[in-house]
N, C-alpha and C positions, 0 to 999 in steps of 0.2 A: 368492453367493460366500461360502465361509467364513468364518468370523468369527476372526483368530488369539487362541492362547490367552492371552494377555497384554493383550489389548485391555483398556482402560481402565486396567490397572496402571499405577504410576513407570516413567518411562524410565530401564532399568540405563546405566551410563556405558560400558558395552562397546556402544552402538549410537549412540554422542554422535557428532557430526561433528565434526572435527578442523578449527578454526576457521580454523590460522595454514597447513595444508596447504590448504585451500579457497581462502582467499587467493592463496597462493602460484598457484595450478594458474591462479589466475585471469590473471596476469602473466605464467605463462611456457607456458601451453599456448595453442598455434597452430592456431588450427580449419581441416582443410582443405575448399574451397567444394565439392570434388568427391563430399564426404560429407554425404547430402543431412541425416544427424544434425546435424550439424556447420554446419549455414547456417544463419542468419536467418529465424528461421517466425512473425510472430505471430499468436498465436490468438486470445481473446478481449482484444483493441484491444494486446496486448502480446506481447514473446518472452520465455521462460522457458528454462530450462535448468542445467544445475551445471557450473561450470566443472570439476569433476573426469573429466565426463564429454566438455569441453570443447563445450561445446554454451551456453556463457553465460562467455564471454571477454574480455578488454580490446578484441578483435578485433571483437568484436560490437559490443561498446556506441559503440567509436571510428564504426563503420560506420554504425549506427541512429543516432548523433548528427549526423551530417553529411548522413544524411537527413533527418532531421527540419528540421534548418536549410534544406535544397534543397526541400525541401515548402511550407517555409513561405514562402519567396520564389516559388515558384510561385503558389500562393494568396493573396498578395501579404500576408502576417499582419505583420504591421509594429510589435507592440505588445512589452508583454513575455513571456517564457518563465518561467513559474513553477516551479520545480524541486524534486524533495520525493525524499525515500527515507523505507524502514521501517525495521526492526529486523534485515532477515536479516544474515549475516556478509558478502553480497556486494554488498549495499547501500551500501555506505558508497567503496568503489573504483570503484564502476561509476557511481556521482552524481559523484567525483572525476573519474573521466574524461572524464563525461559533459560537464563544466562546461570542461575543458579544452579539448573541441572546439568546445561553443559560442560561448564566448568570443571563442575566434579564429577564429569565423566570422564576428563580429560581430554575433552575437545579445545584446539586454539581458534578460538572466538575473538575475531576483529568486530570492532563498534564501532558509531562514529565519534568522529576525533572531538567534531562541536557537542555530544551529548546531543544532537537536533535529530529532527525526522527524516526520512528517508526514501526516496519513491522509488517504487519497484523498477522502476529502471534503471535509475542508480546503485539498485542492487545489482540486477543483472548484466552491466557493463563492469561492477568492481571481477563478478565469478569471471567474465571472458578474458579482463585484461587480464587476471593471476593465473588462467591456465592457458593461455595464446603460450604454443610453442611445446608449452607440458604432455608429457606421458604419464606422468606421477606427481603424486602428491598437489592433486586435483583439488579444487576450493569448490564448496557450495554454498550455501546460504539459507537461511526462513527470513521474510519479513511479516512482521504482523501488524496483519490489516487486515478488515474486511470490504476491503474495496469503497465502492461507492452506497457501500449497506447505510442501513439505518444510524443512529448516534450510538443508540444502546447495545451496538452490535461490538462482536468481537472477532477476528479473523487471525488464521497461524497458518503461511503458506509455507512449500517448502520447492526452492529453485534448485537442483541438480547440476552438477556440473555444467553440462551445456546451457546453462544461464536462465532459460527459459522456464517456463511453471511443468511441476514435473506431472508425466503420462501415469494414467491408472494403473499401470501395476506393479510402479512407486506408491503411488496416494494407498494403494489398496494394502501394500505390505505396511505400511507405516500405520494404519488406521486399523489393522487388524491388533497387531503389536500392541498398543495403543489401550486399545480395547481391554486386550489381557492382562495389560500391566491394569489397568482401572479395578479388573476383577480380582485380581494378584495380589495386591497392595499396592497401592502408588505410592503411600504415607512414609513406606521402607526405602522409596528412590533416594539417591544421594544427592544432597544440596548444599552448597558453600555458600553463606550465609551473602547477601549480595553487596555491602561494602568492599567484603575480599573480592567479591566475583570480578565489579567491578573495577578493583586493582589491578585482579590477574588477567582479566582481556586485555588483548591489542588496539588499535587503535588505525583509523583508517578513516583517508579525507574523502569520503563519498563525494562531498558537491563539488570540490575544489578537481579533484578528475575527471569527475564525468564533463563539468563544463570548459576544463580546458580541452579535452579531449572533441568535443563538438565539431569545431573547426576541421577537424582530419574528415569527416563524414560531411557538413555542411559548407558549401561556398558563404560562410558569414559577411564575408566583406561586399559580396555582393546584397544579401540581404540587408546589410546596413547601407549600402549605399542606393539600393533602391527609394530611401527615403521614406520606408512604410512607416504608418503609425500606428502601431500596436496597442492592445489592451489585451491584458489577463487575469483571471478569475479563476486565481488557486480554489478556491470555493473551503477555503478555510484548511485544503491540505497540504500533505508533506512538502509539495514542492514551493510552498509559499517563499523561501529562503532561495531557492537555484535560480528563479525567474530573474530577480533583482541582479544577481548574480552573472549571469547571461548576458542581460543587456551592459551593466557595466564592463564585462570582458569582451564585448564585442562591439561596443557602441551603436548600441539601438536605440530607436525613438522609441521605447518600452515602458506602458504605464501599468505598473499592478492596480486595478481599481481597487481590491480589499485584502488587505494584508491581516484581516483579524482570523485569529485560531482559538475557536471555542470548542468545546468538546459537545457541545450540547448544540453547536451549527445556530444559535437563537439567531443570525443573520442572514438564513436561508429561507426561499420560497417554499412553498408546499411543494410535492412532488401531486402527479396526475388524481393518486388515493389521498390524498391528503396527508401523507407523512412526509417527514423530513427524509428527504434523499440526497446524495451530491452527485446525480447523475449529469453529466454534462453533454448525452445524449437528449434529454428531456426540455421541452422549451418552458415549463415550469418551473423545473429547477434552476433555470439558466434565465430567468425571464430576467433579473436584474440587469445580467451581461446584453439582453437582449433589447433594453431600453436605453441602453449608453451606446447602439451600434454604430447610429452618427457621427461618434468623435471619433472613431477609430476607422482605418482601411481593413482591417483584418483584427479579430478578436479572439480569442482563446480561454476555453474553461478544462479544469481538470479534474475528475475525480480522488478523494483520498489518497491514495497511493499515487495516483499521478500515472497510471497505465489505461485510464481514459481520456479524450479528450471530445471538445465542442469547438465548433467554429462556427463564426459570429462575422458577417458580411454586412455593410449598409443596404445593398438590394435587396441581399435574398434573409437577413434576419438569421435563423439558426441553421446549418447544413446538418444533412445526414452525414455523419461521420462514416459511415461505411462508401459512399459515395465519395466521399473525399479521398480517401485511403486507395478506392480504385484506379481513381484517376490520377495520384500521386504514381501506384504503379504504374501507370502507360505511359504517362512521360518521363520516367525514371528508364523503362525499359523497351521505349523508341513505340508508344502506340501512339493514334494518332493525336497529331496537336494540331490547335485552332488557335 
């Protein structure tokens, strides 16, 4: 496929998404169920879509929230619902809705304690640590994100007990569900208005455990005494807050190069097509991280949720992440070292 001519350039603000319209489209666009665009599809353990294109709506999330509640009393999950968003602009009303319907399903719904963002993997270490040991009354979770999507995009994943993004024929029950509540009436779902929601959830320090937690899984001391000098390029997401975090609980030579969270990313490179993406697999996307490689030993980019990542070397400039992740396995699991 081509490569557009702007790829890796500044995003000009003539292709910025329009934050307070996105919002808006989100509240007052009605997806109809007869437009198979326009219904409930998730793909990898989640549904995505732009509410401009109305394919990622209050309609949706109302629906996927009331499934997920009827899921989990199927499954008889009884524990808590841990609830997270990222950075996009449609994150923040589609976690409020979300919370809304859980609520008054009678779901106990933990949040974060700081009201901050949240990366899918700080979700999915809160689901293991509350069910390590458990038979019953199992914790699962949604974070809404759409990963490394576009600005304008909107994402509602849903993790399953065993912490990880859940297999299709969860996605598939919930997304059916989903569907026929869209056709049903969704208007009629129950909602507690989101000041109280927000009252009546629990509360729960996602970054504050996941990073002390670190240490049991990571030799940090050696990491830090290694003397490495670090950069990272939250790339404007969730985990922009955990990095800083990290380093000061473990004293690292760790520099975040860009600490700004804009919903509209106006600080990112084009991707390959010429959109804005936060893939940290892409050397487009990554090109800024990619021209600071010199100061650093080792550099790191993250996608939105923070369940991607890039690494950024002085020699070799951007790594295949798949390549690194292999090679972390073989010498995690005795293959051969050089």
């Amino acid at each position: 496929m081509p490569v557009h001519p702007a790829a890796g350039q500044p995003a000009e603000p003539s292709i910025l998404v329009d934050v307070d319209a996105l919002v808006g489209a989100y509240h007052d666009r009605i997806p109809d169920p007869g437009v198979p665009e326009q219904r409930v599809a998730f793909g990898t353990s989640g549904h995505r879509g732009s509410s401009l294109l109305t394919s990622f709506n209050e309609a949706h999330i109302v629906a996927a929230s009331a499934a997920v509640a009827r899921y989990r009393r199927a499954q008889g999950i009884g524990g808590p619902l841990f609830l997270a968003r990222d950075t996009h602009g449609l994150s923040l009303p589609a976690f409020e809705t979300a919370l809304e319907v859980l609520v008054a399903d009678g779901v106990d719904v933990l949040i974060d304690e700081r009201d901050g963002y949240t990366p899918t993997p700080a979700l999915s270490h809160a689901i293991l640590t509350w069910n390590r040991g458990r038979t019953s009354g199992l914790a699962d979770g949604i974070v809404v994100t759409p990963s490394h999507n576009p600005p304008e995009d909107g994402g509602f994943k849903y993790n399953p007990p065993h912490g990880g993004p859940a297999d299709t024929d969860v996605t598939s029950w919930i997304q059916d569900e989903a569907n026929r509540l869209l056709v049903d009436g969704w208007q009629r779902i129950a909602r507690t208005p989101i000041a109280r929601a927000r009252t009546q959830a629990g509360r729960y320090d996602f970054l504050g455990r996941y990073v002390d937690d670190l240490g049991s899984v990571i030799d940090m001391e050696a990491v830090a005494g290694a003397g490495l000098r670090i950069g990272v390029d939250p790339m404007g997401g969730a985990a922009v807050a955990y990095w800083p975090a990290i380093a000061e609980r473990y004293g690292l030579d760790l520099t975040v190069t860009n600490d700004v969270v804009d919903p509209r990313w106006a600080f990112m490179t084009r991707d390959w097509d010429g959109r804005i993406r936060m893939d940290p697999s892409s050397p487009y996307a990554m090109a800024r991280l990619v021209e600071l490689r010199d100061r650093f030993d080792l550099a790191f980019g993250n996608d939105a949720d923070a369940d991607r990542h890039g690494i950024v070397t002085p020699a070799a400039g951007l790594l295949n992440p798949n390549h690194v992740l292999a090679t972390d396995v073989a010498w995690l699991f005795g293959g051969a070292r050089s």
